[in-house]
PDB file of N, CA, C and O in Angstrom:
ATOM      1  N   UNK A   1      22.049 -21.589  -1.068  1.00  0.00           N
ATOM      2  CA  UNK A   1      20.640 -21.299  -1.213  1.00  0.00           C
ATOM      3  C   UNK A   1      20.471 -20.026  -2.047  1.00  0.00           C
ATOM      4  O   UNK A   1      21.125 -18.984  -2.096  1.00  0.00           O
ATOM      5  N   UNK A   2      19.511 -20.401  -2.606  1.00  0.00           N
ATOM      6  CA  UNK A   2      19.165 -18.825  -3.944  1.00  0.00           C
ATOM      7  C   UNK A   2      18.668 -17.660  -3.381  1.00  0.00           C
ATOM      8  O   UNK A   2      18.132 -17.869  -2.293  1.00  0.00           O
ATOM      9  N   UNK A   3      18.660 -16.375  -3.786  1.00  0.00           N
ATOM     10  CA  UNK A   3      18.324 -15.453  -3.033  1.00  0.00           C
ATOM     11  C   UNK A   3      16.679 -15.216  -3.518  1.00  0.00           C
ATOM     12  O   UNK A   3      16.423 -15.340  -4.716  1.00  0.00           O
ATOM     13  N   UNK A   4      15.451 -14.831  -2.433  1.00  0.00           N
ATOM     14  CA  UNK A   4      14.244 -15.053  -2.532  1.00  0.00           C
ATOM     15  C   UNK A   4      14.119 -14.083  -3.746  1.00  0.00           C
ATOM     16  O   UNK A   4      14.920 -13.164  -3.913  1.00  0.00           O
ATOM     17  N   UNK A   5      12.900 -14.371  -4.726  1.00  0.00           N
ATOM     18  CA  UNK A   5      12.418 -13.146  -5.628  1.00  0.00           C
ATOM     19  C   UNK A   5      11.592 -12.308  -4.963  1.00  0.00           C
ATOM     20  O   UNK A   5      10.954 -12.636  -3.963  1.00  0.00           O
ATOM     21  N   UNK A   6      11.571 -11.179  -5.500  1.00  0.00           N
ATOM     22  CA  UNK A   6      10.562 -10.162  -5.369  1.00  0.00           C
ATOM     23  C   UNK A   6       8.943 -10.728  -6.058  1.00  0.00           C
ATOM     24  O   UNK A   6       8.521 -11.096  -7.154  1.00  0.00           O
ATOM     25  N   UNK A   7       8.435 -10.540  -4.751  1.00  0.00           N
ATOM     26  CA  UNK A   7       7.078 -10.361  -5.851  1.00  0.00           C
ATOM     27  C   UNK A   7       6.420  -9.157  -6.154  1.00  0.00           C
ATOM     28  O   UNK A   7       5.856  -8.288  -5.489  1.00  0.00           O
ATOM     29  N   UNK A   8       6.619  -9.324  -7.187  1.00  0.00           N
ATOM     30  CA  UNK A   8       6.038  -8.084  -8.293  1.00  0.00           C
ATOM     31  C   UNK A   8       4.912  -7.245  -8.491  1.00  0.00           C
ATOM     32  O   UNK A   8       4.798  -6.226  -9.173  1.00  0.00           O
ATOM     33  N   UNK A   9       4.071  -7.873  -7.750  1.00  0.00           N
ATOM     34  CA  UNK A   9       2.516  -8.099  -7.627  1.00  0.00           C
ATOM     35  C   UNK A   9       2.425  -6.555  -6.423  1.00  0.00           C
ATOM     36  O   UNK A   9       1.994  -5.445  -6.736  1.00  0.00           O
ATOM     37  N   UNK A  10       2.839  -6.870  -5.393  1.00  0.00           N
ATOM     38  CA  UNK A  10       3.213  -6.380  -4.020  1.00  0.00           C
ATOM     39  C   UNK A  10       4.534  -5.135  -4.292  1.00  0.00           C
ATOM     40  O   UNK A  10       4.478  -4.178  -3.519  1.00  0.00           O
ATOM     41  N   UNK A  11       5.286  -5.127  -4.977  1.00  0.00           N
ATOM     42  CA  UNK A  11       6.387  -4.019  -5.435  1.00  0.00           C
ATOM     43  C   UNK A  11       5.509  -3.095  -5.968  1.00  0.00           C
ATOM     44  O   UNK A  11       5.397  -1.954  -5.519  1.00  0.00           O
ATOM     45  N   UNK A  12       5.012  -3.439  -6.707  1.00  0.00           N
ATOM     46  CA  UNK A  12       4.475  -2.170  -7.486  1.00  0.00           C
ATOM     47  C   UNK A  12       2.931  -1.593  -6.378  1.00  0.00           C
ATOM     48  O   UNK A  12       2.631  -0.439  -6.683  1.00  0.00           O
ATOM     49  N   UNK A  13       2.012  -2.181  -5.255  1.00  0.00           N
ATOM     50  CA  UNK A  13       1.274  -1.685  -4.640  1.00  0.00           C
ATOM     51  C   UNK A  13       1.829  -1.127  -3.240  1.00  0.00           C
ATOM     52  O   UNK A  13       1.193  -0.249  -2.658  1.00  0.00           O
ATOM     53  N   UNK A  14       2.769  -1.534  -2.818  1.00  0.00           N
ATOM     54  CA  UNK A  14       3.628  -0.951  -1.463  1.00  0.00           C
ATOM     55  C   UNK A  14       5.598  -0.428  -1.626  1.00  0.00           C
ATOM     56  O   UNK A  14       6.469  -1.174  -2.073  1.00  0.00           O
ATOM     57  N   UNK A  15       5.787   0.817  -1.184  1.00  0.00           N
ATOM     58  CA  UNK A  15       6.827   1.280  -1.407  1.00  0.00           C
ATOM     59  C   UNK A  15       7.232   1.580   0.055  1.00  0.00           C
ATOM     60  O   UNK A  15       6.441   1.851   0.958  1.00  0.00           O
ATOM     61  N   UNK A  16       9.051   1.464   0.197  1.00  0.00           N
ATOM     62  CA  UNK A  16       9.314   1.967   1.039  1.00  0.00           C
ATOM     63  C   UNK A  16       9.888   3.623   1.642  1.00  0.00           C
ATOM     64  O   UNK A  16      10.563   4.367   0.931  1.00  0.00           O
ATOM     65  N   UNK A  17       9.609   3.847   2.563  1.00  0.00           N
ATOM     66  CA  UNK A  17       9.827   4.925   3.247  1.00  0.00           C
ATOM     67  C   UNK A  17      11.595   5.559   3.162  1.00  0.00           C
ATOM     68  O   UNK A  17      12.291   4.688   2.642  1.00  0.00           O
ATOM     69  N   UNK A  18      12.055   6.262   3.373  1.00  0.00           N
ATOM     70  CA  UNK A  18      13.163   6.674   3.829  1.00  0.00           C
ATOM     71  C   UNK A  18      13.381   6.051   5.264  1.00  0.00           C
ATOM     72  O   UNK A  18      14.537   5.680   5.466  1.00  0.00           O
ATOM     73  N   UNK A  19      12.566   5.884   6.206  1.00  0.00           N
ATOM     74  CA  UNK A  19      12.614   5.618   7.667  1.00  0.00           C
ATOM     75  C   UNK A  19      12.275   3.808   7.688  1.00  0.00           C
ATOM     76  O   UNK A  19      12.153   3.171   8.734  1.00  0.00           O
ATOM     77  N   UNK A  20      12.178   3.266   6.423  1.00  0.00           N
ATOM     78  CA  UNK A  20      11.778   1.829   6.763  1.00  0.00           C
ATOM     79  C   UNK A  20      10.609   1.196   6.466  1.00  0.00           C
ATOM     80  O   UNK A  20      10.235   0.087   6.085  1.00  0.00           O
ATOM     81  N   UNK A  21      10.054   2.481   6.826  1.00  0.00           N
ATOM     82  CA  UNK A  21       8.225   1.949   6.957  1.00  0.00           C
ATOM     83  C   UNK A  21       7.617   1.538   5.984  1.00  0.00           C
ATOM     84  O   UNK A  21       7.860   2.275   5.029  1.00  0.00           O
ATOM     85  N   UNK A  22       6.904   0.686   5.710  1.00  0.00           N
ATOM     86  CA  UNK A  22       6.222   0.419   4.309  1.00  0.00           C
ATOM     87  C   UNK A  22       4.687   1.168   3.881  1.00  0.00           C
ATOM     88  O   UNK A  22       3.629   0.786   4.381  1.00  0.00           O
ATOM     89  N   UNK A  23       4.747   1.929   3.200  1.00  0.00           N
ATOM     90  CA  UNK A  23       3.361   2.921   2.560  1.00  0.00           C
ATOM     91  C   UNK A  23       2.861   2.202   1.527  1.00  0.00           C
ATOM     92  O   UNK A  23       3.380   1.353   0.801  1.00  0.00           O
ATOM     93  N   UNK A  24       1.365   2.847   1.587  1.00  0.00           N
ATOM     94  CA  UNK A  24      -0.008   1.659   0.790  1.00  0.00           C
ATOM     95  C   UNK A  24      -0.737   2.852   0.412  1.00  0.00           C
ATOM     96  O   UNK A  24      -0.747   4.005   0.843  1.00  0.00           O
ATOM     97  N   UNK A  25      -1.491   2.093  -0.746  1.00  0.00           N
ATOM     98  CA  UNK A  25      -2.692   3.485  -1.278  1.00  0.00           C
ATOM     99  C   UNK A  25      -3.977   3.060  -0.645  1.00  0.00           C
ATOM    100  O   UNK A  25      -4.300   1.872  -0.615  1.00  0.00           O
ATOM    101  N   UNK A  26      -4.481   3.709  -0.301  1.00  0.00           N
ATOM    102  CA  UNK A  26      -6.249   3.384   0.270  1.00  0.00           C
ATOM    103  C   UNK A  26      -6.866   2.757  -1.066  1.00  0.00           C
ATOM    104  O   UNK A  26      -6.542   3.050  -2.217  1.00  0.00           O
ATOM    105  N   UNK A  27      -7.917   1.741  -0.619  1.00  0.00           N
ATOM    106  CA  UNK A  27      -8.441   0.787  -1.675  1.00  0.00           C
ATOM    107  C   UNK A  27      -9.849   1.992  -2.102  1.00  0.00           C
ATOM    108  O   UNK A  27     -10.165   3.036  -1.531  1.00  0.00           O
ATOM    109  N   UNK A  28     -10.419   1.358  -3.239  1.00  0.00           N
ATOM    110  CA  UNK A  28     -11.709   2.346  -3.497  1.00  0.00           C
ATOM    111  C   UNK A  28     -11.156   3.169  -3.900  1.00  0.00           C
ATOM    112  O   UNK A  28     -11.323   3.918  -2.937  1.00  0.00           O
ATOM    113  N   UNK A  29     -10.480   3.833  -4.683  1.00  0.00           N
ATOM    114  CA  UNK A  29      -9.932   5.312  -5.306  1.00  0.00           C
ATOM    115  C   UNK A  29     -10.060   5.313  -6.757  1.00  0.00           C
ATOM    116  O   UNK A  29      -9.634   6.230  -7.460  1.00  0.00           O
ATOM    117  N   UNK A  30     -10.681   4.221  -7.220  1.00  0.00           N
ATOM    118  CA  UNK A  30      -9.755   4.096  -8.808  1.00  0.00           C
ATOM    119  C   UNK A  30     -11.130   5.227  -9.552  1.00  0.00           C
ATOM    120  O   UNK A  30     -11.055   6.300 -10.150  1.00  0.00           O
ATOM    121  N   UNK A  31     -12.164   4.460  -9.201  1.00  0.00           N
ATOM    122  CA  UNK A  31     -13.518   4.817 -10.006  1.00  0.00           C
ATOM    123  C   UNK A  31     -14.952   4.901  -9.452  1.00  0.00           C
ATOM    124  O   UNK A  31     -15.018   4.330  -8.363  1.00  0.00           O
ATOM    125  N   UNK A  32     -15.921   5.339  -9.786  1.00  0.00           N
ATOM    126  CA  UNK A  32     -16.974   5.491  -9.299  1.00  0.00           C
ATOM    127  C   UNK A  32     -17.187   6.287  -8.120  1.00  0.00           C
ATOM    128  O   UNK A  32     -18.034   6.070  -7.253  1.00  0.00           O
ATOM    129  N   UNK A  33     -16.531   7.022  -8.147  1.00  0.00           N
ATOM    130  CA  UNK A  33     -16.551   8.236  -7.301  1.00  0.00           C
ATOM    131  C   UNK A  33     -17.539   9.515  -7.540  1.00  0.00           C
ATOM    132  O   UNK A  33     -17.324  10.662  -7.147  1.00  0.00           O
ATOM    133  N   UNK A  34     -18.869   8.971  -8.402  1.00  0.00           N
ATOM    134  CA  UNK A  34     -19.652  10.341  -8.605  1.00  0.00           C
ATOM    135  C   UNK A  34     -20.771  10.090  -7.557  1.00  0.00           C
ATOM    136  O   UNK A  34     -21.493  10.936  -7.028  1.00  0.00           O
ATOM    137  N   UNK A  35     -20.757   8.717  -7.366  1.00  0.00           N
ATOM    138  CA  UNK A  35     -22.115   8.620  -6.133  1.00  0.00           C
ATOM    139  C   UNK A  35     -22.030   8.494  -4.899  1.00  0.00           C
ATOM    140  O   UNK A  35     -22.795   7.916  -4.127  1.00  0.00           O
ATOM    141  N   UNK A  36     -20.511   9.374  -4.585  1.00  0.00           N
ATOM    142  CA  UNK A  36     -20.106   9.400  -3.352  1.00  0.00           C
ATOM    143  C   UNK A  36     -20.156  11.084  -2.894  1.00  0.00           C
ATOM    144  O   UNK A  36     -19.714  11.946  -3.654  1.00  0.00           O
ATOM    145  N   UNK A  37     -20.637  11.351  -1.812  1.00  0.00           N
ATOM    146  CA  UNK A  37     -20.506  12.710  -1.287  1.00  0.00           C
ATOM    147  C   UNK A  37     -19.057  13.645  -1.446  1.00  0.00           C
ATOM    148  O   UNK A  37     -18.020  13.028  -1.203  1.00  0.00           O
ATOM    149  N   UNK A  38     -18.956  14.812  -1.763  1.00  0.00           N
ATOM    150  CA  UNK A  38     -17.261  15.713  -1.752  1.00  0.00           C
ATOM    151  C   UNK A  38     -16.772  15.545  -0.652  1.00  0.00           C
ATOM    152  O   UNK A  38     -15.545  15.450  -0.611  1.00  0.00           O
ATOM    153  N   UNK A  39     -17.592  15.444   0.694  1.00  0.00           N
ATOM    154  CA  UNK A  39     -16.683  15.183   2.157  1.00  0.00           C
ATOM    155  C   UNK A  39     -16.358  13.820   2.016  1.00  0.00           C
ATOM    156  O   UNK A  39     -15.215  13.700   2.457  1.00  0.00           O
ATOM    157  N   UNK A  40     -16.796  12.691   1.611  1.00  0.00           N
ATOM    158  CA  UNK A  40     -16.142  11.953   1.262  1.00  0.00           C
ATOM    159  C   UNK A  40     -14.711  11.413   0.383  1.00  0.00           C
ATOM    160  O   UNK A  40     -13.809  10.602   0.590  1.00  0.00           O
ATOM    161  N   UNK A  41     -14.977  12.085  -0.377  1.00  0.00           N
ATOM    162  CA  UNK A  41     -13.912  11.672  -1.662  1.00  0.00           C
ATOM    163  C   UNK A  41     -12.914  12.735  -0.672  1.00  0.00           C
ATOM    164  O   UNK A  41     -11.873  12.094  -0.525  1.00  0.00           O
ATOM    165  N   UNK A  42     -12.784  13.955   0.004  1.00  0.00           N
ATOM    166  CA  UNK A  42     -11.988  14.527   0.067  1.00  0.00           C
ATOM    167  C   UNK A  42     -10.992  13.700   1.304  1.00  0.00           C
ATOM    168  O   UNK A  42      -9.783  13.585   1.506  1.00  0.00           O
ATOM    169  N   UNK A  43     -12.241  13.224   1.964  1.00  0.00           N
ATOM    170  CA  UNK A  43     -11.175  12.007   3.038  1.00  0.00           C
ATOM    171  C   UNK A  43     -10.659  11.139   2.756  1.00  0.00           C
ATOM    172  O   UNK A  43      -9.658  10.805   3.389  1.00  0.00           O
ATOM    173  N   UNK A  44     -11.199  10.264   1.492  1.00  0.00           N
ATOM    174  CA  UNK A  44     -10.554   9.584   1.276  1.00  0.00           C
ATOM    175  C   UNK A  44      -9.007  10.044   0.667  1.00  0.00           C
ATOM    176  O   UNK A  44      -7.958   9.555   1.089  1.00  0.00           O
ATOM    177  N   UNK A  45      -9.086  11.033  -0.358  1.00  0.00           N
ATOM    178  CA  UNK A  45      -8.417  11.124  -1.135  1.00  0.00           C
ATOM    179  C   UNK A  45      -6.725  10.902  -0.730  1.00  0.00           C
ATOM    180  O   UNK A  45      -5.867  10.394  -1.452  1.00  0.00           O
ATOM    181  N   UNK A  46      -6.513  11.602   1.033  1.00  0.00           N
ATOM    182  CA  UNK A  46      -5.303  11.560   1.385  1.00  0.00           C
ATOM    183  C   UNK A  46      -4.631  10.041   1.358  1.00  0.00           C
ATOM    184  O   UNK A  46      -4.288   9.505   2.412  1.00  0.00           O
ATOM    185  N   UNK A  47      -4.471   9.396   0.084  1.00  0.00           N
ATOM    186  CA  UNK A  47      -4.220   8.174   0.151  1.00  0.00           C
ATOM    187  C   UNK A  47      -3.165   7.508   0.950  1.00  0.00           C
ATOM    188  O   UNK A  47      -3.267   6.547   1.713  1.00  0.00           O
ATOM    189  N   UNK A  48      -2.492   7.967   0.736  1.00  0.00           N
ATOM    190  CA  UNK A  48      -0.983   7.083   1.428  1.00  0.00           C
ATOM    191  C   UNK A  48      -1.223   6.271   3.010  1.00  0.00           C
ATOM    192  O   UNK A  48      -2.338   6.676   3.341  1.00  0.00           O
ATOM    193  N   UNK A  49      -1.035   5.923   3.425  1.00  0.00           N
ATOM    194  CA  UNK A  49      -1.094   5.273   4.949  1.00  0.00           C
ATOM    195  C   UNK A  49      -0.266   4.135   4.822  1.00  0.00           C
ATOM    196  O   UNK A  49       0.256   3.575   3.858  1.00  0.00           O
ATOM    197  N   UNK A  50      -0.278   3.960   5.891  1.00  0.00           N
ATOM    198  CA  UNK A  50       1.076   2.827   6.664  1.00  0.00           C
ATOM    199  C   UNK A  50       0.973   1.774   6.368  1.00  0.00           C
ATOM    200  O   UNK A  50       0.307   1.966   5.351  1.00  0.00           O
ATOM    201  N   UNK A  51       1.129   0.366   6.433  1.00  0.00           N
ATOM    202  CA  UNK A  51       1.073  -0.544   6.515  1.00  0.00           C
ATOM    203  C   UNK A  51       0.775  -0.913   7.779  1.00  0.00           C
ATOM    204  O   UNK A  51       1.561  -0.451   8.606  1.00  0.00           O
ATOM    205  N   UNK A  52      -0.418  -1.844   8.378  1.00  0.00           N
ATOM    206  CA  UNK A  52      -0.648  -2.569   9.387  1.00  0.00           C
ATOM    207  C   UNK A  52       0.405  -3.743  10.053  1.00  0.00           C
ATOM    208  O   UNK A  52       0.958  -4.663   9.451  1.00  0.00           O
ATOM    209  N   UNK A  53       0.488  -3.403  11.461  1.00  0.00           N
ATOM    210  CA  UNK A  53       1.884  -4.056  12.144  1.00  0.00           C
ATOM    211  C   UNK A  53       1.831  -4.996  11.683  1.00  0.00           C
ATOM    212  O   UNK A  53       2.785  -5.490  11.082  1.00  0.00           O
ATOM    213  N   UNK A  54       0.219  -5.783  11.870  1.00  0.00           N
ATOM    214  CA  UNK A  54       0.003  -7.046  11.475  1.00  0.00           C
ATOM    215  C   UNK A  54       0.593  -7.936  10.350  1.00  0.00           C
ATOM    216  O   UNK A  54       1.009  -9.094  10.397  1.00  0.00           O
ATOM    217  N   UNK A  55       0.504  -7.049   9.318  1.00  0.00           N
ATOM    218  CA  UNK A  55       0.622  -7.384   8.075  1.00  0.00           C
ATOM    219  C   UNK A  55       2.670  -6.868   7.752  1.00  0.00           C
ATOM    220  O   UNK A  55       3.214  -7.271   6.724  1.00  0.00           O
ATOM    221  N   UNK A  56       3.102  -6.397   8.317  1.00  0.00           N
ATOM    222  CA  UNK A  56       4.578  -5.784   8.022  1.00  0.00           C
ATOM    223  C   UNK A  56       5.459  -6.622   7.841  1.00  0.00           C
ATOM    224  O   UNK A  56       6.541  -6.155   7.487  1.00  0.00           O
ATOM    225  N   UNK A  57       5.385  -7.841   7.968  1.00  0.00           N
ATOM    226  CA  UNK A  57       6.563  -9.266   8.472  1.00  0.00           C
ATOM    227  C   UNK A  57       6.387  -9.644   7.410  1.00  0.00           C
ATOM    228  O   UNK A  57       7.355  -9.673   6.650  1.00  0.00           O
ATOM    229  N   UNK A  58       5.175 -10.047   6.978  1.00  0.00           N
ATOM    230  CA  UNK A  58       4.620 -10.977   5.560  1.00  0.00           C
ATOM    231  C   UNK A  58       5.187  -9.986   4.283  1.00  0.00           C
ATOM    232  O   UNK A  58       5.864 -10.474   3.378  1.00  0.00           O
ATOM    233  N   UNK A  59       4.897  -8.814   4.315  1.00  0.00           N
ATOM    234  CA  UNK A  59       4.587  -7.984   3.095  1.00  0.00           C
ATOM    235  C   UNK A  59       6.601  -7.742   2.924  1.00  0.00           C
ATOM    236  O   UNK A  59       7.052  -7.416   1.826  1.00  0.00           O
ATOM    237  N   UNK A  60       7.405  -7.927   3.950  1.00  0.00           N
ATOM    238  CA  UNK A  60       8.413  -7.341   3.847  1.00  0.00           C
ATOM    239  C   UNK A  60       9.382  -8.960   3.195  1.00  0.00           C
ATOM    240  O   UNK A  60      10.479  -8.885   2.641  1.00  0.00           O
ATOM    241  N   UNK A  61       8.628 -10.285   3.453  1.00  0.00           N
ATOM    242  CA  UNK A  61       9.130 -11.209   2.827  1.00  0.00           C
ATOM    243  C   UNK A  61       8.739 -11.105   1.355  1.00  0.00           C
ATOM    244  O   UNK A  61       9.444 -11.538   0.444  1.00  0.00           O
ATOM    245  N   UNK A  62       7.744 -10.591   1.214  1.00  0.00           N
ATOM    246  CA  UNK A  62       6.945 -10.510  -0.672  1.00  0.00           C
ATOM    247  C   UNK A  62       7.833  -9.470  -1.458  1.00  0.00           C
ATOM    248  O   UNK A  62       8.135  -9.429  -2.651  1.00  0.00           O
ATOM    249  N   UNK A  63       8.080  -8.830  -0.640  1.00  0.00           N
ATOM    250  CA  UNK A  63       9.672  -7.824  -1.127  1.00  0.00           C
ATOM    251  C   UNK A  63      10.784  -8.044  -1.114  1.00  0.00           C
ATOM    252  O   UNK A  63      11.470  -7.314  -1.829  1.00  0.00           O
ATOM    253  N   UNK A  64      11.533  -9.202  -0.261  1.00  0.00           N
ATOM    254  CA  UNK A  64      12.310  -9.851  -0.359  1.00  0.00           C
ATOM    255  C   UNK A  64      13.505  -8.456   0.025  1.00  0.00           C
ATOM    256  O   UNK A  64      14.535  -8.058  -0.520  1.00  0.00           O
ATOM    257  N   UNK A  65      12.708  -8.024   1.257  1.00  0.00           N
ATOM    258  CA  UNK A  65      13.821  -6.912   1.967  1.00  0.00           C
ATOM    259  C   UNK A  65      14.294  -7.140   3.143  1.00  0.00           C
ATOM    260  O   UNK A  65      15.088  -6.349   3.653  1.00  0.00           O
TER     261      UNK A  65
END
């Protein structure tokens, strides 16, 4: 049996951790950020966050890890 591909799509939006974990950028960051409040943009800004348990099984087959 062949070994699964990476999808590419998903490599380049989620990276892994040193510890395993898979890290994501918060959605909404790219643009249009002038008609949003500074306490806003500043919360958002800390992008990085985890990956949802939910989602960790699926996303780690699309990586083919």
């Amino acid at each position: 049996m062949s070994k699964m591909k990476t999808h590419k799509a998903t490599a380049k939006r989620v990276t892994t951790t040193g510890t395993g974990k898979l890290k994501r950028r918060k959605v909404g960051l790219a643009h249009l950020q002038t008609k949003r409040a500074s306490t806003t943009q500043m919360r958002n800004n800390d992008a990085a966050m985890s990956v949802a348990k939910s989602n960790d099984k699926s996303i780690r087959r699309l990586l083919a890890i």
